[in-house]
C-alpha atoms as one frame of an Amber mdcrd trajectory, in Angstrom:
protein
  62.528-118.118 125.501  63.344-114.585 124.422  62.879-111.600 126.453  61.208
-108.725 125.292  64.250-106.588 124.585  65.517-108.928 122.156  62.284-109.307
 120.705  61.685-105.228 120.515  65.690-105.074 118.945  65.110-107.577 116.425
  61.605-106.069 115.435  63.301-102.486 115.060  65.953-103.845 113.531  63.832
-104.775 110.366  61.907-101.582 110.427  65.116 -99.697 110.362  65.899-101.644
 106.890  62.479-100.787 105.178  63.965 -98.021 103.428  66.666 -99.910 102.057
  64.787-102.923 100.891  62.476-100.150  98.691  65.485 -98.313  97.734  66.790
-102.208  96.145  63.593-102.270  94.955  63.769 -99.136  93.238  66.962 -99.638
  91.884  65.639-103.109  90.579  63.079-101.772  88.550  65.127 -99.061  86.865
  67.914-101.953  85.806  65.347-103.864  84.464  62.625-101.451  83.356  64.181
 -97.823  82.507  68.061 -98.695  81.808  67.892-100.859  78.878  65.968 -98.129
  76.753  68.845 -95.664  77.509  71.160 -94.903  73.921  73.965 -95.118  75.735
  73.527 -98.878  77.211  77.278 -98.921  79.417  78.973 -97.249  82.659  82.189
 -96.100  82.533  82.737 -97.723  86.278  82.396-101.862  86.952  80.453-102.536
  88.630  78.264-100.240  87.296  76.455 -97.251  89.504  73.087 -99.130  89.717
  74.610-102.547  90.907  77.184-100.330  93.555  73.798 -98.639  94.685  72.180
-101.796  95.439  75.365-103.169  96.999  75.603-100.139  99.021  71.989-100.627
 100.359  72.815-103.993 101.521  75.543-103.296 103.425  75.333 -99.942 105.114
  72.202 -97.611 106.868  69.842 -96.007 104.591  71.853 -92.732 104.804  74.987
 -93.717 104.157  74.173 -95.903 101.191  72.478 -92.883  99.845  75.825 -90.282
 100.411  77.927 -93.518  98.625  75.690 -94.005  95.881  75.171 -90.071  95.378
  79.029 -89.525  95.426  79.446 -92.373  92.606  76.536 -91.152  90.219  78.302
 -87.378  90.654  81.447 -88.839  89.411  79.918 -90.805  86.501  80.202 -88.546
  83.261  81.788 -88.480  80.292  85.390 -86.688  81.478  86.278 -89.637  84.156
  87.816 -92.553  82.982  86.450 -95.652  82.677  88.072 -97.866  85.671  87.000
-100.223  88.012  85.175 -98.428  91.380  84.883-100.081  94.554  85.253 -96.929
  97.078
């Protein structure tokens, strides 16, 4: 039988990823809703900056998904090169 403290770690544990299950959420919809009405339908980075944003979110705290996916969306424009991104 479990004791309470691992019952209380796993329960925080998925509270603590509520933030990053909406954020994959959020980045769901705007793949499927919002980016296919863009002009300008491709990414200069593979895998793109929505799909590294979601990957991010699985893998690492809410936080520092956010600072990767942030740094990668400041570095998508026009003047980079188009290469393939997996820092």
């Amino acid at each position: 039988m479990k004791t309470f403290h691992a019952i209380s770690t796993a329960f925080w544990n998925k509270v603590l990823k509520i933030p990053n299950v909406l954020a994959i959420g959020a980045i769901f919809i705007y793949q499927n809703l919002i980016s296919p009405f863009y002009t300008r339908n491709h990414c200069i980075f593979y895998p793109t900056c929505s799909q590294y944003a979601a990957e991010c979110f699985r893998k690492y705290t809410f936080w520092e998904a956010l600072r990767k996916s942030t740094d990668r969306i400041r570095r998508c424009h026009s003047g980079n090169e188009p290469r393939v991104d997996l820092s």
